[in-house]
C-alpha positions as CSV (number, residue, x, y, z in Angstrom):
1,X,9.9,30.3,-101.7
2,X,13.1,32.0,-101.1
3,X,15.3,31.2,-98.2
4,X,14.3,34.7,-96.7
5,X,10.8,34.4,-96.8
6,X,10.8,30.3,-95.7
7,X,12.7,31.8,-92.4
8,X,10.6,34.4,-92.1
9,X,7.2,32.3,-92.2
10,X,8.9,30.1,-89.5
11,X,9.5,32.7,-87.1
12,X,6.2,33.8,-87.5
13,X,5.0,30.2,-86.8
14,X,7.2,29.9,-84.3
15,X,6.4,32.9,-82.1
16,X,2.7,32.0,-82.4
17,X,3.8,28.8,-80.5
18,X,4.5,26.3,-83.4
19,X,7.3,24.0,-81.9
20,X,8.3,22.4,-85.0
21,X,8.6,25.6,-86.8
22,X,11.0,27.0,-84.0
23,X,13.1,23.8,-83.8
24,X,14.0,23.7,-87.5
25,X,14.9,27.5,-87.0
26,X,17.3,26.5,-84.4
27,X,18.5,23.4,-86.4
28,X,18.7,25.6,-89.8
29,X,20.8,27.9,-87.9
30,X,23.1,26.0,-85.4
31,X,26.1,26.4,-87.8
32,X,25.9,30.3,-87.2
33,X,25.8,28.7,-83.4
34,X,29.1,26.7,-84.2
35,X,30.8,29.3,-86.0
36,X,30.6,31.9,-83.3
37,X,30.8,29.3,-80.5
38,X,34.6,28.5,-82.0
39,X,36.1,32.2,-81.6
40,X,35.8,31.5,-78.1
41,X,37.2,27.9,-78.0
42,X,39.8,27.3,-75.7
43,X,41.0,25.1,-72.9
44,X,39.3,26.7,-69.9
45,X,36.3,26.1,-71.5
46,X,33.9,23.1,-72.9
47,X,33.3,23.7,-76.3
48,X,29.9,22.3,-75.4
49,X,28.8,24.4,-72.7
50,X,30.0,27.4,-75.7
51,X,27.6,25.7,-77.6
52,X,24.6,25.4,-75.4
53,X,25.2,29.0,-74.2
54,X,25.1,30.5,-78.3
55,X,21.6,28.2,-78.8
56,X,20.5,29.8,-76.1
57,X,21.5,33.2,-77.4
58,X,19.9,32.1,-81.4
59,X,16.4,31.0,-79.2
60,X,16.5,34.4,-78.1
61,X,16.6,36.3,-81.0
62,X,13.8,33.5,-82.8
63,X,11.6,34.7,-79.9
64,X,12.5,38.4,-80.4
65,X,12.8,38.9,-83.8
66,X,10.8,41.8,-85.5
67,X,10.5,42.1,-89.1
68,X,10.5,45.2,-89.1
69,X,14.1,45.4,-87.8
70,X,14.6,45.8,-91.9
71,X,17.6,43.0,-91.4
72,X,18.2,39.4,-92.1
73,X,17.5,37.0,-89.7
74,X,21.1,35.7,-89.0
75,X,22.5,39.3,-88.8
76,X,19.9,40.4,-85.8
77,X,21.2,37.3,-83.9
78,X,24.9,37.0,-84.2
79,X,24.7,39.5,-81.1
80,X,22.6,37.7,-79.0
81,X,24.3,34.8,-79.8
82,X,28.2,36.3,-78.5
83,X,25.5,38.2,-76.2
84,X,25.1,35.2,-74.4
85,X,28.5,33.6,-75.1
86,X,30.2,36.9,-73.3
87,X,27.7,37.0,-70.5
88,X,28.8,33.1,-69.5
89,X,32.2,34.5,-69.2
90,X,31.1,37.9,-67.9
91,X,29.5,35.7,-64.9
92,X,32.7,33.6,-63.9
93,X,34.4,36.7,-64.0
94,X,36.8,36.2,-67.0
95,X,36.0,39.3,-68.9
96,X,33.8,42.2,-68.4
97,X,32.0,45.0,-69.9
98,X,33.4,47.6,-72.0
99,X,33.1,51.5,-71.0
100,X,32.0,52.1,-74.5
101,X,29.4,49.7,-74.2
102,X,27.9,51.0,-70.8
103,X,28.1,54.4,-72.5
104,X,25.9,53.4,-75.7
105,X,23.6,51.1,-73.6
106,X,23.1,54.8,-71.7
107,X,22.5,57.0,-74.6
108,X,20.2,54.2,-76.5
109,X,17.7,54.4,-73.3
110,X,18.1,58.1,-73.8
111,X,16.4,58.0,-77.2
112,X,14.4,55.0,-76.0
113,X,12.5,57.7,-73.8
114,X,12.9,60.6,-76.4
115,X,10.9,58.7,-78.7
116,X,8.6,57.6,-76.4
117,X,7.8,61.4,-74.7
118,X,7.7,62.7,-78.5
119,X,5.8,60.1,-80.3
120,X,4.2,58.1,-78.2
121,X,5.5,54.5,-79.4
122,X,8.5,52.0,-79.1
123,X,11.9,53.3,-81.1
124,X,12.9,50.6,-83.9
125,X,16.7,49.3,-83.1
126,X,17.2,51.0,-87.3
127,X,16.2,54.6,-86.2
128,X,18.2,54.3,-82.8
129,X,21.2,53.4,-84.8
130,X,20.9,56.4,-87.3
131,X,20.4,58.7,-85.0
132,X,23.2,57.7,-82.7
133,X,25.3,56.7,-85.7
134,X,26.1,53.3,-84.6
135,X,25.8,49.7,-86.5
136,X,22.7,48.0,-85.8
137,X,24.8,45.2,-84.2
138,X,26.1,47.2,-81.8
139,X,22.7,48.7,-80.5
140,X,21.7,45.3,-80.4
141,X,24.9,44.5,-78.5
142,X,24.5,46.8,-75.8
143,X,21.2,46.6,-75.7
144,X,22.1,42.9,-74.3
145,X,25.0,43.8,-72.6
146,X,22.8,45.9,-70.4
147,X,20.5,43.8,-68.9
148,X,20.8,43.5,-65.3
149,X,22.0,40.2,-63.6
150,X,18.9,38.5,-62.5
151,X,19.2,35.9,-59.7
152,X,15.7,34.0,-59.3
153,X,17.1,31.8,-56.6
154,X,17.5,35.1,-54.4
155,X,15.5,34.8,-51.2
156,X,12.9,37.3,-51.7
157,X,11.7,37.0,-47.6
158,X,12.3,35.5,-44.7
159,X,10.9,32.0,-45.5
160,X,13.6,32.0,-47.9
161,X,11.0,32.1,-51.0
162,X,12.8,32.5,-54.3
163,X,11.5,34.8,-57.6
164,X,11.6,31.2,-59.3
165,X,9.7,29.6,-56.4
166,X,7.0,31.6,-56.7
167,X,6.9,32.0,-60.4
168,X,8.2,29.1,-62.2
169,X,6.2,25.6,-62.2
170,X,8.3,24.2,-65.4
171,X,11.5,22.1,-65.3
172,X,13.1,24.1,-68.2
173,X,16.7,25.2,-67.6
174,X,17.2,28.3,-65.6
175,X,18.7,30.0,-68.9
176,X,15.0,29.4,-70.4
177,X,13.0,30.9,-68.2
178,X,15.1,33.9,-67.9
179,X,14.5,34.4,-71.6
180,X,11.3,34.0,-71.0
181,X,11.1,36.3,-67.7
182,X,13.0,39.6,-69.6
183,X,10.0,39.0,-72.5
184,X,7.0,38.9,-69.7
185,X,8.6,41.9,-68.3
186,X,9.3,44.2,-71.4
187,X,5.4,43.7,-71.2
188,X,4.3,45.3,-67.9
189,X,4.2,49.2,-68.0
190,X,7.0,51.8,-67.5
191,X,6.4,52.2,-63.4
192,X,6.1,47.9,-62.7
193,X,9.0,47.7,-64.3
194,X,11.0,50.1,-62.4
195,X,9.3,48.1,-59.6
196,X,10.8,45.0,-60.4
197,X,14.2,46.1,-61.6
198,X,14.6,48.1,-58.0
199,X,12.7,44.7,-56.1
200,X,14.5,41.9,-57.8
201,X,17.6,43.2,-60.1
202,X,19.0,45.5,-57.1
203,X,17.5,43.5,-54.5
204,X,16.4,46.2,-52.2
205,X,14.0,45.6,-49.2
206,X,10.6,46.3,-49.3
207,X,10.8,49.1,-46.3
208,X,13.3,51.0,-49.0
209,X,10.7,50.8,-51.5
210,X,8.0,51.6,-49.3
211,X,10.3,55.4,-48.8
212,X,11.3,55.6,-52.3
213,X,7.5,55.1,-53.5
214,X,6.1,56.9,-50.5
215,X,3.3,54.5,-49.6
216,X,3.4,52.1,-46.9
217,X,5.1,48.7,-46.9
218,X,1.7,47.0,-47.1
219,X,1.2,49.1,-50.1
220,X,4.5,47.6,-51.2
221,X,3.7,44.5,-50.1
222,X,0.1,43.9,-52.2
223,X,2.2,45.8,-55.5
224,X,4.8,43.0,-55.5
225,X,2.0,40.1,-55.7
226,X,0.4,41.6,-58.2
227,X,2.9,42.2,-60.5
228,X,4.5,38.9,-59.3
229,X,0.6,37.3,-60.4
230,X,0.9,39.2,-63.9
231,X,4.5,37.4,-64.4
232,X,3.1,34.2,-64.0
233,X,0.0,34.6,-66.1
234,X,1.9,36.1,-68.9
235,X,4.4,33.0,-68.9
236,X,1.8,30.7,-68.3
């Protein structure tokens, strides 16, 4: 079997929940993990934590990966990896976000929706980047350069209850679950997720909500367990 198809039966393995199959992926590609991981090596940082930051990025795009992306494995997750590199230095404040980025991030979500309203289905990263004339690595890029700061040890209400509280019953690493919170949430439909990026990315109150929605905060209220029940269940 070629070295192609071997990784691609692992990933299929893997995503189906076999954890052998997704730790030799990670273990078959930590050099890529290294590699990347070294560009950024310097002396206000731990190599290490570089490290641990890229595997989280290269878990990602295991998790992710579609075949049909029409590209090899290693070239969908060199982004994710520096994705997740640059987003631990994004959140100590060392460097930030480029304009151009923010501006394709914009424009893919604008063809996101075309596609959607005109065909009725999901737009592949390939047909995003021909028709905005980009690399595939840099839709991919600002795909996950735009995904909004999630805090899940936030107080969500005045007993101080936390998004990780109330979902999370695992002692994975924060960085884990988050991976696996964005997934469970590209899941729900179009209107819960507006819910929960306005509820728990912007953090705005549930009386806000209640005008912006134009129900009543009880109405609010019931919505947020819900969809906070479907998180769970889809982790679980």
């Amino acid at each position: 079997m070629a070295i192609a198809e071997e990784t691609m039966a692992l990933i299929e393995k893997a995503q189906k929940g076999d954890q052998e199959a997704f730790a030799k992926l990670v273990q078959d590609n930590m050099l890529l993990v290294y590699k990347l991981a070294h560009r950024y090596k310097s002396k206000y940082v731990e190599y290490e934590d570089l490290v641990s930051t890229g595997t989280i990025g290269l878990m990602k795009a295991i998790k992710q990966f579609d075949k049909n992306y029409d590209v090899e494995f290693s070239t969908y997750a060199v982004p994710l990896i520096l994705g997740e590199i640059r987003r631990f230095f994004r959140d100590d404040g060392i460097i930030k976000i480029s304009r151009g980025t923010k501006d394709l991030a914009k424009k893919i979500e604008e063809v996101r929706e075309y596609i959607d309203m005109t065909y009725h289905r999901d737009a592949h990263i390939e047909e995003i980047a021909q028709m905005l004339q980009v690399g595939i690595e840099d839709v991919i890029m600002a795909l996950d350069a735009n995904v909004y700061p999630l805090s899940i040890d936030a107080p969500l209400d005045e007993d101080n209850m936390t998004l990780k509280d109330i979902i999370f019953d695992s002692s994975e690493p924060d960085s884990l679950l988050l991976i696996d919170l964005e997934n469970a949430i590209k899941k729900l439909d179009k209107k819960d997720q507006l819910f929960v990026k306005l509820r728990f990315f912007d953090e705005m109150k549930q009386t806000d909500l209640a005008q912006r929605f134009s129900c009543s905060q009880v109405q609010i209220s019931r919505k947020e367990k819900r969809i906070l029940a479907q998180l769970k269940e889809l982790m679980s």
